[in-house]
DRENTORKOL-3810 file (N, C-alpha, C; in nm, 4 decimals):
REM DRENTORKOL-3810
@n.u->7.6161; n.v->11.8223; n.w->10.4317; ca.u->7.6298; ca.v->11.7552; ca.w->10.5585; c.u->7.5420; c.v->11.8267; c.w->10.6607
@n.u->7.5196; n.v->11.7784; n.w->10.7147; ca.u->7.3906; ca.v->11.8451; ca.w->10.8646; c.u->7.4945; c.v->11.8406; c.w->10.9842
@n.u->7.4465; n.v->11.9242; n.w->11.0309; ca.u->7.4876; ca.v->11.9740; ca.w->11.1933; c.u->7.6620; c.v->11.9893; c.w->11.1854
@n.u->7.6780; n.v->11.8980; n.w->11.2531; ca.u->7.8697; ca.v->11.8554; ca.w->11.2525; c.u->7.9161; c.v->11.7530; c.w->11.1740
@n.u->7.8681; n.v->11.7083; n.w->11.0674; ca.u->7.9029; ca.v->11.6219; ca.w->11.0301; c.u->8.0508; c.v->11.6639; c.w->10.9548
@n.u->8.0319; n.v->11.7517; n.w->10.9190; ca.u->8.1842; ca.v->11.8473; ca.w->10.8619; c.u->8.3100; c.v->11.8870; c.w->10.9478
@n.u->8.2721; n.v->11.9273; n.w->11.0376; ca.u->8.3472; ca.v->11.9085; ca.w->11.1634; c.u->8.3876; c.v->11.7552; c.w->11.2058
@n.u->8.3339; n.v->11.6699; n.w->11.2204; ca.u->8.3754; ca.v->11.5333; ca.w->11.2325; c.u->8.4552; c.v->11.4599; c.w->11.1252
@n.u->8.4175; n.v->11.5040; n.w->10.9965; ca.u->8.5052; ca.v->11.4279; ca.w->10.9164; c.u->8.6329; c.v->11.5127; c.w->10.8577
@n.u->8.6694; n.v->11.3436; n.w->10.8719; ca.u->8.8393; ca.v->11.3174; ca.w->10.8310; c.u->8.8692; c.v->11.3774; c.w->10.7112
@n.u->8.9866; n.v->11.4220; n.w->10.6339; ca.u->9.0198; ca.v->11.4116; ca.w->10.5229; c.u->9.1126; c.v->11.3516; c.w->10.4630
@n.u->9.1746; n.v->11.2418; n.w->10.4005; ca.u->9.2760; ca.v->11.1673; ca.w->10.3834; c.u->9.2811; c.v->11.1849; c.w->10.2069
@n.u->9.4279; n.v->11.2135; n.w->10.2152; ca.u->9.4743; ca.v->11.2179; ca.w->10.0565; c.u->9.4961; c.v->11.0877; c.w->10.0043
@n.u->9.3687; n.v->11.0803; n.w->9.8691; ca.u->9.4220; ca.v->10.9651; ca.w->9.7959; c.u->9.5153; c.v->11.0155; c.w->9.6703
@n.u->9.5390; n.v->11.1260; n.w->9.6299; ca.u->9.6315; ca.v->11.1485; ca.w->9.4940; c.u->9.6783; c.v->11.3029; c.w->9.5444
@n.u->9.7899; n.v->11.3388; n.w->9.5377; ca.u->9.8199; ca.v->11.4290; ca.w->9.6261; c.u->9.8652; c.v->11.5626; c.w->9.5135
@n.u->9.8642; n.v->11.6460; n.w->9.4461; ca.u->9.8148; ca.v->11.7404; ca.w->9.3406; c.u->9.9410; c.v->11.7060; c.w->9.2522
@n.u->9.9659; n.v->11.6803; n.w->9.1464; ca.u->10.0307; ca.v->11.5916; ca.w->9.0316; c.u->9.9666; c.v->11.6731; c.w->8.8966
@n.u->10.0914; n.v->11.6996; n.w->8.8079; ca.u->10.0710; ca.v->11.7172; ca.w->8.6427; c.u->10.0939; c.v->11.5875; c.w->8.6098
@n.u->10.0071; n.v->11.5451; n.w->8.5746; ca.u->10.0302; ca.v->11.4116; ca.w->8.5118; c.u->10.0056; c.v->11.4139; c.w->8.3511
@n.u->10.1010; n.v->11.3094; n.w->8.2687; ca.u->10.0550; ca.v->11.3474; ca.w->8.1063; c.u->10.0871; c.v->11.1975; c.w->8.0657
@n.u->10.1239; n.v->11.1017; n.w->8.1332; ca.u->10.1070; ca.v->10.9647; ca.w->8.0818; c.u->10.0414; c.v->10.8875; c.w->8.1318
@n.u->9.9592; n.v->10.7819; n.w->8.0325; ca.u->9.8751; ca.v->10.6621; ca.w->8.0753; c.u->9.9214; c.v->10.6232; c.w->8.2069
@n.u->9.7955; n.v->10.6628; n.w->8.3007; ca.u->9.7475; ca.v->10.5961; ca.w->8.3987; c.u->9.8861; c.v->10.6639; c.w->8.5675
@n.u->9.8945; n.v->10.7744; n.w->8.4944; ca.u->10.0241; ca.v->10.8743; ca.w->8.5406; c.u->9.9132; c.v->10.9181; c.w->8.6929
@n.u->9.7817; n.v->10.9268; n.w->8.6990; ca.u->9.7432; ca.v->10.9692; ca.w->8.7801; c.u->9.7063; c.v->10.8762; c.w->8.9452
@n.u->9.7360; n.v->10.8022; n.w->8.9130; ca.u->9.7171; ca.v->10.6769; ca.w->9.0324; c.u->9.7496; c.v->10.7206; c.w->9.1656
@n.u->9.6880; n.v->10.7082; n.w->9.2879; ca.u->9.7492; ca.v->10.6975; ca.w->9.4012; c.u->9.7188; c.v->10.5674; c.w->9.4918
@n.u->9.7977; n.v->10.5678; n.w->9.6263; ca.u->9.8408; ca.v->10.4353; ca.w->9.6713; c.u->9.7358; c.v->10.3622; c.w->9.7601
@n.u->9.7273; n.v->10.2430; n.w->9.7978; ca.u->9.5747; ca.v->10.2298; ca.w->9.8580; c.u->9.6231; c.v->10.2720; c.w->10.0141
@n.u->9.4810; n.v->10.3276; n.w->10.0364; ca.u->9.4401; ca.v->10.3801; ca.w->10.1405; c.u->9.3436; c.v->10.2496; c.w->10.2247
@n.u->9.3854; n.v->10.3057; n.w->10.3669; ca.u->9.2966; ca.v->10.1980; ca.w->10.4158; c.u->9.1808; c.v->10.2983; c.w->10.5095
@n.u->9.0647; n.v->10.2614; n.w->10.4390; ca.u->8.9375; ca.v->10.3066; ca.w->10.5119; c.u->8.8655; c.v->10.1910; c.w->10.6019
@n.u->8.9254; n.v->10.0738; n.w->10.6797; ca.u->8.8614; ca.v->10.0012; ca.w->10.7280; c.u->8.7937; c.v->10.1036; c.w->10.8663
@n.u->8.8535; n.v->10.1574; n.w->10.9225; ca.u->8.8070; ca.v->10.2493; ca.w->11.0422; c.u->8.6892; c.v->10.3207; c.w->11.0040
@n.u->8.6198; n.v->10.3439; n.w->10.8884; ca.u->8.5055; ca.v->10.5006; ca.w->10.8545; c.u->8.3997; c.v->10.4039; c.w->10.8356
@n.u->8.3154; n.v->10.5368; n.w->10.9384; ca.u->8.1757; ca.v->10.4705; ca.w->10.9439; c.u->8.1003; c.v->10.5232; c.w->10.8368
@n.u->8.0171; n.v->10.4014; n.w->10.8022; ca.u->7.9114; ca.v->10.4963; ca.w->10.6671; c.u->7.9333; c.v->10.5031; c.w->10.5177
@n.u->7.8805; n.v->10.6437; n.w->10.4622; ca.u->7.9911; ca.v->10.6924; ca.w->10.3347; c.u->8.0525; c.v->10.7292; c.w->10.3645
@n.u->8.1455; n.v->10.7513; n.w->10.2511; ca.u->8.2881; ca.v->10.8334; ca.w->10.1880; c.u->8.2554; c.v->10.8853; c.w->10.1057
@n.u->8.2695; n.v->11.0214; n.w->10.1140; ca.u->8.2802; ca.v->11.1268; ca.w->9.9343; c.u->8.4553; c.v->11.1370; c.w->9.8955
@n.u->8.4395; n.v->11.0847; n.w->9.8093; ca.u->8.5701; ca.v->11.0650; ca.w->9.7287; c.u->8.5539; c.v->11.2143; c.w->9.6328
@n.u->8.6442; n.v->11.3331; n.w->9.6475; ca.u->8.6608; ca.v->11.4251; ca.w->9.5904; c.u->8.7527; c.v->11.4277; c.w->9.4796
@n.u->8.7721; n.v->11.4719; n.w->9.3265; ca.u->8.8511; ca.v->11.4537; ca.w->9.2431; c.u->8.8706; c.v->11.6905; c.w->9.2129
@n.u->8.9648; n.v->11.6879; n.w->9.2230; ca.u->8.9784; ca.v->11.8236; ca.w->9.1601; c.u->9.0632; c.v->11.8363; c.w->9.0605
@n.u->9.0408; n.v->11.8886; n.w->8.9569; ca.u->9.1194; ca.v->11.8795; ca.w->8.8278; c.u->9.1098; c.v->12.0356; c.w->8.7588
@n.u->9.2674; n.v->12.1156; n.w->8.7746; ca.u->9.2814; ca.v->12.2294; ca.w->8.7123; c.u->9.2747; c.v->12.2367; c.w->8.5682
@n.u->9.4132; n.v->12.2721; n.w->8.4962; ca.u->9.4010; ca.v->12.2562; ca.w->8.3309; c.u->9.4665; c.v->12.1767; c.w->8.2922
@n.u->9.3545; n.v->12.0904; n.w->8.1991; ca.u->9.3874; ca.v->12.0019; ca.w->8.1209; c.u->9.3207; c.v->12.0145; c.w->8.0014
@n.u->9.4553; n.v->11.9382; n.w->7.9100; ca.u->9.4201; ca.v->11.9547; ca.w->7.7368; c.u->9.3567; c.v->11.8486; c.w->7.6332
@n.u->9.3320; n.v->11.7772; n.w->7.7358; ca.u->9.2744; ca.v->11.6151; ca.w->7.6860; c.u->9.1422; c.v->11.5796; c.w->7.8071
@n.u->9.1324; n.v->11.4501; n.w->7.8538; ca.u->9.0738; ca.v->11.3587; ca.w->7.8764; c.u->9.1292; c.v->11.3308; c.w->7.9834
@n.u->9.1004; n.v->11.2686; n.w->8.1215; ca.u->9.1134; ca.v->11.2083; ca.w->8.2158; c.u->8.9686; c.v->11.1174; c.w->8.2949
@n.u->9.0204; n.v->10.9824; n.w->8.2493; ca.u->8.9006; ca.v->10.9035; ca.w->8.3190; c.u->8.8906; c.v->10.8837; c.w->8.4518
@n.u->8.8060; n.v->10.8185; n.w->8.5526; ca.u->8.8555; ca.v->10.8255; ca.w->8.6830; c.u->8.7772; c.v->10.6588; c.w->8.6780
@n.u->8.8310; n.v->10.5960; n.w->8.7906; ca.u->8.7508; ca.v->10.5034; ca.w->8.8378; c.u->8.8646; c.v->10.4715; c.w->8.9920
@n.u->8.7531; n.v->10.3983; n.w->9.0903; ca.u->8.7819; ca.v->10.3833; ca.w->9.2136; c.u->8.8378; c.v->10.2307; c.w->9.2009
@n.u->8.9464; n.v->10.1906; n.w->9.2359; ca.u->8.9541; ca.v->10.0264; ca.w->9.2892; c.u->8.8928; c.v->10.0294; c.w->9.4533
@n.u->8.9388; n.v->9.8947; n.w->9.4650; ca.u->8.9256; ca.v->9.8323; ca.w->9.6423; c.u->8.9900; c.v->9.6983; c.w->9.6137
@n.u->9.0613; n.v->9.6344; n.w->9.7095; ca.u->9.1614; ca.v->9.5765; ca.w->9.7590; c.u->9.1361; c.v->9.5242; c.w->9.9075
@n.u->9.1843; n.v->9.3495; n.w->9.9243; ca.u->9.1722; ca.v->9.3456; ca.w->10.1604; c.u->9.2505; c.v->9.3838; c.w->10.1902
@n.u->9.3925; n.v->9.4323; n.w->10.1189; ca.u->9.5280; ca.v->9.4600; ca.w->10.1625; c.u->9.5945; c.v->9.5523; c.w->10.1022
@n.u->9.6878; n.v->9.6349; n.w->10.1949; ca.u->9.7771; ca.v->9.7571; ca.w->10.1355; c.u->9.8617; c.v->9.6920; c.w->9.9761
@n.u->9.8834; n.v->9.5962; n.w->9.9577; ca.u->9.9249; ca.v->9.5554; ca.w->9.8395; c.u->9.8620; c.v->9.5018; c.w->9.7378
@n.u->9.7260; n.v->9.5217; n.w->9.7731; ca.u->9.6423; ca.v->9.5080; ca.w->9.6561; c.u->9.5776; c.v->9.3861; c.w->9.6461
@n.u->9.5952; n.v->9.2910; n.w->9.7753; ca.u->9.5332; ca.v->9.1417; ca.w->9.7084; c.u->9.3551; c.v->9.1932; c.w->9.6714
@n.u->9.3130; n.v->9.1092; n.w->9.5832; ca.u->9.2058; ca.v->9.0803; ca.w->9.5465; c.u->9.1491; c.v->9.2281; c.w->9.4627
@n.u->9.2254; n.v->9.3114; n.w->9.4604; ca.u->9.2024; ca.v->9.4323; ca.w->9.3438; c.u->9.0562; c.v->9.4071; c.w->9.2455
@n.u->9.0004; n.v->9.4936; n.w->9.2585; ca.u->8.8751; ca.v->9.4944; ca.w->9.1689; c.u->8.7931; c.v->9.6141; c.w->9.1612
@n.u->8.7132; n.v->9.6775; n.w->9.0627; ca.u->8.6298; ca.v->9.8010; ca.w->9.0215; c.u->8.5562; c.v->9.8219; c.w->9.1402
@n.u->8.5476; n.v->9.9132; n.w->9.1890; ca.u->8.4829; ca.v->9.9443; ca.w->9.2703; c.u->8.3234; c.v->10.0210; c.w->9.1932
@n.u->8.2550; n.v->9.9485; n.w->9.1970; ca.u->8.1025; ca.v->10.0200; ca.w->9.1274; c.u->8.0366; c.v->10.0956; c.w->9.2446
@n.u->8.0020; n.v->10.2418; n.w->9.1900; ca.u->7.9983; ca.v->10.3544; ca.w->9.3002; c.u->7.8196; c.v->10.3843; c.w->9.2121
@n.u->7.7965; n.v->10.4505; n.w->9.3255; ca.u->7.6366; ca.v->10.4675; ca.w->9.3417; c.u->7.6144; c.v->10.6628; c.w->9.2224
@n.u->7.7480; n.v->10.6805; n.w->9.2279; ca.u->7.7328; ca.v->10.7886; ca.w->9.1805; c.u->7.8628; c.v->10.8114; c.w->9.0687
@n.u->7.8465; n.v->10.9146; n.w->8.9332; ca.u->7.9228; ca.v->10.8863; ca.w->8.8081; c.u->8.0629; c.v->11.0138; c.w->8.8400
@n.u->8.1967; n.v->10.9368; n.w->8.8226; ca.u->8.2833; ca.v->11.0381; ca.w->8.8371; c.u->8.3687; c.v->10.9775; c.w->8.7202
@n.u->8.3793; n.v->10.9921; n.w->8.5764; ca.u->8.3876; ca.v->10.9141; ca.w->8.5214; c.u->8.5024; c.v->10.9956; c.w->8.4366
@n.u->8.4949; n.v->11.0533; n.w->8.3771; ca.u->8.5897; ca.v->11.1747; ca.w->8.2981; c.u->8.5632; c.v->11.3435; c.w->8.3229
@n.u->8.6874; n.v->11.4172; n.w->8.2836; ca.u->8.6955; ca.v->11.5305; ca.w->8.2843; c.u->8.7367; c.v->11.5643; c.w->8.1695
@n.u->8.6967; n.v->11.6424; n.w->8.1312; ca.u->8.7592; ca.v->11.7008; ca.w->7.9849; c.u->8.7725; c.v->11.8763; c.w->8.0204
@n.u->8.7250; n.v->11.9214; n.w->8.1336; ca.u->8.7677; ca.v->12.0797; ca.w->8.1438; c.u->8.7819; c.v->12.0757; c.w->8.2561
@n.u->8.7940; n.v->12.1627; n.w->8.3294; ca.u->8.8771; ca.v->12.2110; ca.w->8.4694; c.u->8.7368; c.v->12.1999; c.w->8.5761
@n.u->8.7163; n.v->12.0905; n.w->8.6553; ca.u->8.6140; ca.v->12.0860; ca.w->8.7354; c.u->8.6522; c.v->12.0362; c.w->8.9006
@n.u->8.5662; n.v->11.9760; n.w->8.9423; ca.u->8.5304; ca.v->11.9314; ca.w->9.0952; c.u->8.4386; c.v->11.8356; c.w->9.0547
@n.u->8.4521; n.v->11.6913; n.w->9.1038; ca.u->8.3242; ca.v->11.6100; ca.w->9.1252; c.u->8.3714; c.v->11.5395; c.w->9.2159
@n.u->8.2431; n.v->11.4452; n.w->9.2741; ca.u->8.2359; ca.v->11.4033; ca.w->9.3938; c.u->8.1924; c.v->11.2366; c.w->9.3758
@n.u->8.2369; n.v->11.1608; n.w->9.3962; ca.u->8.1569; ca.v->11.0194; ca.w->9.4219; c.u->8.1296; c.v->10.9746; c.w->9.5896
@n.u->8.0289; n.v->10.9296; n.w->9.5792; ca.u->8.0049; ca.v->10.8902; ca.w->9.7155; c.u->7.9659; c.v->10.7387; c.w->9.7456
@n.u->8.0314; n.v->10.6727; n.w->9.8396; ca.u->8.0285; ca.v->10.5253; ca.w->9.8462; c.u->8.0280; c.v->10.4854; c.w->9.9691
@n.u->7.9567; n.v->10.3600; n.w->10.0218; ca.u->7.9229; ca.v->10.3211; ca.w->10.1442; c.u->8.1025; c.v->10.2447; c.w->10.1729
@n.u->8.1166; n.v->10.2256; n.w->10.3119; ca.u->8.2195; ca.v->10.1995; ca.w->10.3076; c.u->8.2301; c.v->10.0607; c.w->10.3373
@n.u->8.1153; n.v->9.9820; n.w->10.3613; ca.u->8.0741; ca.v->9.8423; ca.w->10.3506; c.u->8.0624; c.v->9.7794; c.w->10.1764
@n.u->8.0610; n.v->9.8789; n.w->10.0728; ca.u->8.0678; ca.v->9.8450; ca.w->9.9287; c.u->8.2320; c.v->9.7796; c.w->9.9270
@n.u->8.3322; n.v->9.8072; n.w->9.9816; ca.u->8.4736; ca.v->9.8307; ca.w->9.9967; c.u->8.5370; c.v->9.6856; c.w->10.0813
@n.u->8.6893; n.v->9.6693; n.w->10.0122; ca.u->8.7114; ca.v->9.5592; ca.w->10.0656; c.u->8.8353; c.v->9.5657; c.w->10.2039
@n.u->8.8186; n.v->9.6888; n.w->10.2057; ca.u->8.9282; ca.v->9.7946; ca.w->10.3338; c.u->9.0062; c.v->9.8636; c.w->10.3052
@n.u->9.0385; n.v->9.8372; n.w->10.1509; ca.u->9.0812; ca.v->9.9766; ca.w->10.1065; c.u->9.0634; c.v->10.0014; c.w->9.9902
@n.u->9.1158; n.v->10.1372; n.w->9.9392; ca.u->9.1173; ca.v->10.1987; ca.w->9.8301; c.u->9.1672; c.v->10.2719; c.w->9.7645
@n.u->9.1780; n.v->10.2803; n.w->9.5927; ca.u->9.2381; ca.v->10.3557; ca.w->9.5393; c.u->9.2265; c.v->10.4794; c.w->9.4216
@n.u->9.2491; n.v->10.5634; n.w->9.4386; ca.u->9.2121; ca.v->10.6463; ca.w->9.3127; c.u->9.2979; c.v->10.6194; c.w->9.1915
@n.u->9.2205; n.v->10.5916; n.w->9.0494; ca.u->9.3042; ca.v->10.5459; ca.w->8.9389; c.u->9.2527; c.v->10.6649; c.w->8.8262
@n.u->9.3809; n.v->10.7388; n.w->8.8107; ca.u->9.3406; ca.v->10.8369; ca.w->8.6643; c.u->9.3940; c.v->10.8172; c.w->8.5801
@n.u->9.3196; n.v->10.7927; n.w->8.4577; ca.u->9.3936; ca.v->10.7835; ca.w->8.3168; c.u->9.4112; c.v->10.8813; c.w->8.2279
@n.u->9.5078; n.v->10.9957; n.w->8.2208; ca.u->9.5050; ca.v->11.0592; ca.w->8.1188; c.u->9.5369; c.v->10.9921; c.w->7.9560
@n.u->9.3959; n.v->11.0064; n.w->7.9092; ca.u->9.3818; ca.v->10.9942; ca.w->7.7807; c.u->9.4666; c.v->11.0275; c.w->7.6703
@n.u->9.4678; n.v->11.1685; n.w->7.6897; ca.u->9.5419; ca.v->11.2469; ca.w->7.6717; c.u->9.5857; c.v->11.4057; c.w->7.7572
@n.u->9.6662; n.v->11.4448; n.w->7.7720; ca.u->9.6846; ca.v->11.5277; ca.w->7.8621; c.u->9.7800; c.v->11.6569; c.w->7.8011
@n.u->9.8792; n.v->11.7291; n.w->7.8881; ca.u->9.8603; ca.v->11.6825; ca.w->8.0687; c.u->9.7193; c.v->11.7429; c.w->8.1035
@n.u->9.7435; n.v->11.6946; n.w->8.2529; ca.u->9.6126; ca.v->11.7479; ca.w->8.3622; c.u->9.7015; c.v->11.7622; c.w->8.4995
@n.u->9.6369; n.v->11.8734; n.w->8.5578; ca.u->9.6799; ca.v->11.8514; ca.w->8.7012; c.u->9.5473; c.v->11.8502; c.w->8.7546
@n.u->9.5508; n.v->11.7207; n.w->8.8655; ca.u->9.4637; ca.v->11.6639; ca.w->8.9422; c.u->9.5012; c.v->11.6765; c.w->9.0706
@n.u->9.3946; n.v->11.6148; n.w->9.1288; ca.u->9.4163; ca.v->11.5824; ca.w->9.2703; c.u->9.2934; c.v->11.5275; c.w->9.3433
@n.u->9.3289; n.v->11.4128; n.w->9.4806; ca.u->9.1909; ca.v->11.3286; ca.w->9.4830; c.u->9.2334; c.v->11.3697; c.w->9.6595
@n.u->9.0841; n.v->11.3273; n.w->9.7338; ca.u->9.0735; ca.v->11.2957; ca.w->9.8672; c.u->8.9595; c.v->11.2517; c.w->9.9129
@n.u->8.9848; n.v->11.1803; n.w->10.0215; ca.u->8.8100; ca.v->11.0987; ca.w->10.0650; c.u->8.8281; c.v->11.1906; c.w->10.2026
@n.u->8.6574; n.v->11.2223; n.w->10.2123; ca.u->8.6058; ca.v->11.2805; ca.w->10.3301; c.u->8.4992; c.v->11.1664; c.w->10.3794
@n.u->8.5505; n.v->11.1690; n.w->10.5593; ca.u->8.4428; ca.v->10.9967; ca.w->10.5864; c.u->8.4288; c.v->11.0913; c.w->10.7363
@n.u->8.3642; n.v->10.9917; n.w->10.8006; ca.u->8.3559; ca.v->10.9706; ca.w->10.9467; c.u->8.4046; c.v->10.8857; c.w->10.9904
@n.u->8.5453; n.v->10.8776; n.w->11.0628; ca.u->8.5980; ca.v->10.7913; ca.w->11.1122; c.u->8.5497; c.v->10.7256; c.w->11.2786
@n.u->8.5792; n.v->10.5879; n.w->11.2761; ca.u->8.5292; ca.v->10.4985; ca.w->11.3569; c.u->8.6487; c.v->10.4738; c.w->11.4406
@n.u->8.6007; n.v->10.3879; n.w->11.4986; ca.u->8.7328; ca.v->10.2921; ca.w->11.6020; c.u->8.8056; c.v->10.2199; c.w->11.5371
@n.u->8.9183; n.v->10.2099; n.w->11.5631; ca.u->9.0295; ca.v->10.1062; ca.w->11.5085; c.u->9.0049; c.v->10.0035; c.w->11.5603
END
């Protein structure tokens, strides 16, 4: 980030730190990013795990999910198989106002944890 851009941005929890060890155990709830200007880096952190965990982003117009669909991101956050940090980054005009983090342990457990860093706008 340049200058303040770190200082300006938000951090909002999409998966809040969870051992998860069953299919699709890693999910969190949609978030609404209609307010953030720009990108979003969607952060995934994942301690020890003994398997597999896939990741993929939804988006949704509504906190309950109408119109749910893959969110295709400009950058790959796709599985973990050892104890890492990755980052996806997505315009927030790709998005249908909100979003969700979806983890599938493959096999597990894993303890995870997700958050988007944005620049927030006007309501």
């Amino acid at each position: 980030m340049l200058g303040n851009q770190a200082r300006a941005a938000t951090a909002t929890m999409l998966l809040a730190p969870i051992s998860a060890a069953a299919t699709a155990n890693a999910t969190g709830g949609w978030v609404n990013v209609k307010h953030i200007q720009g990108e979003m880096a969607i952060i995934c952190q994942v301690g020890v795990i003994t398997g597999t965990l896939d990741v993929t982003i939804r988006t949704a117009s509504t906190s309950g999910g109408a119109g749910d669909s893959l969110l295709t991101t400009d950058s790959d956050m796709t599985q973990f198989t050892a104890t890492g940090i990755q980052k996806i980054t997505i315009s927030r005009n790709s998005t249908l106002g909100y979003i969700k983090f979806v983890g599938t342990i493959v096999t597990g457990p894993a303890l995870v944890s997700a958050c988007v860093l944005a620049h927030p706008g006007q309501l």
